[in-house]
C-alpha positions as CSV (number, residue, x, y, z in Angstrom):
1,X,4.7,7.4,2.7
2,X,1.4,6.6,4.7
3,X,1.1,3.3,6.4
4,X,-2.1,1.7,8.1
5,X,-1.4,0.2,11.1
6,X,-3.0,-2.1,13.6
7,X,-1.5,-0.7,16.5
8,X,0.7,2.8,16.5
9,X,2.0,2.1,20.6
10,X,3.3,-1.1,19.1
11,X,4.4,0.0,15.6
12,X,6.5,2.9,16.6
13,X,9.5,1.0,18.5
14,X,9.9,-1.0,15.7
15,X,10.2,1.5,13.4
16,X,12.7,3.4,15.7
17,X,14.8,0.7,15.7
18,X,15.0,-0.2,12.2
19,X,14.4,3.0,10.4
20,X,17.3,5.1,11.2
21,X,20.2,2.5,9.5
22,X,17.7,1.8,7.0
23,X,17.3,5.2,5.9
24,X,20.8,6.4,6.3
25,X,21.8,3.1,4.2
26,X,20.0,5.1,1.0
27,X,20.5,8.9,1.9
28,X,16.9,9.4,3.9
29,X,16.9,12.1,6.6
30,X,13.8,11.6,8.9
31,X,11.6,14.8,9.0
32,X,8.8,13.0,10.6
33,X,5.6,11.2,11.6
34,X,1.9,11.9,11.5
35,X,-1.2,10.9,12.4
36,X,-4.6,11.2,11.6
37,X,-6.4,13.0,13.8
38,X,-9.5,11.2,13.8
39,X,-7.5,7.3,13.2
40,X,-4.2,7.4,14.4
41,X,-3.5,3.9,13.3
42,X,-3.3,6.1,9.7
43,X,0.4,7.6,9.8
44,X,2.4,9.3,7.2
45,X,6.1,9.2,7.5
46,X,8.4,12.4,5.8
47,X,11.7,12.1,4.8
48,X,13.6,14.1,2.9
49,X,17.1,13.9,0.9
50,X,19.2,15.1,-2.0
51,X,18.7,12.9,-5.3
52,X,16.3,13.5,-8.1
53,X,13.1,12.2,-7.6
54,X,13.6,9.2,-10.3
55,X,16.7,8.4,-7.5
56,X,14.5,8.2,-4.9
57,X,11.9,6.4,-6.5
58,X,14.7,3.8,-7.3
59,X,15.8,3.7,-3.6
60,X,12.4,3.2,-2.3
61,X,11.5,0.5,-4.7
62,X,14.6,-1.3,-3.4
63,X,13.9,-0.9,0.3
64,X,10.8,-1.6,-0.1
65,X,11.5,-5.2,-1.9
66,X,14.1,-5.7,1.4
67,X,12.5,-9.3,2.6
68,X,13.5,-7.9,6.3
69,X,12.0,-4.6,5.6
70,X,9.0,-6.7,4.6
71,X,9.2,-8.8,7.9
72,X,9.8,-5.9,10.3
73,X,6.9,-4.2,9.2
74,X,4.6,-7.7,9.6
75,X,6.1,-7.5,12.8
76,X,5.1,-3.7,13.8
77,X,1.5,-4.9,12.3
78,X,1.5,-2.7,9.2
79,X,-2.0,-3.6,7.7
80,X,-1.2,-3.2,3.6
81,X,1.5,-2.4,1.5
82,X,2.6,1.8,1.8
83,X,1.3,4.4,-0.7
84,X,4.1,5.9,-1.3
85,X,4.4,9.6,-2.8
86,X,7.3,11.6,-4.0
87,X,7.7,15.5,-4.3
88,X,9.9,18.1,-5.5
């Protein structure tokens, strides 16, 4: 998943304190963050799990329509919805 952000000192405490219940909630293991080199307000975020990739796809679409989920990222200053990408 990438995210842009407007702010990755203020983003990141947010997501630590909402992502690792969230995730466990849907069978996510962290694996970790990233940023661009050249614009680290650009981040992509690897997790890894278990199910098939229509299963995940499912899950995500349902966090991902969470109204909190939707708020906590507004409040972390995630710019635009998340690409999202998912690999075998």
């Amino acid at each position: 998943m990438s995210h842009s952000l407007e702010n990755y000192a203020t983003w990141r405490p947010v997501y630590d304190a909402d992502s690792p219940a969230r995730l466990a909630s849907i069978g996510l293991r962290h694996v970790g963050i990233y940023q661009e080199a050249s614009a680290p307000n650009e981040v992509i975020i690897v997790w890894e799990n278990d199910r098939s990739a229509a299963e995940t796809r499912g899950l995500l679409n349902q966090m991902m329509s969470d109204t909190e989920l939707q708020t906590t990222m507004k409040k972390g200053g995630v710019k635009a919805p998340p690409q999202v990408w998912i690999v075998d």
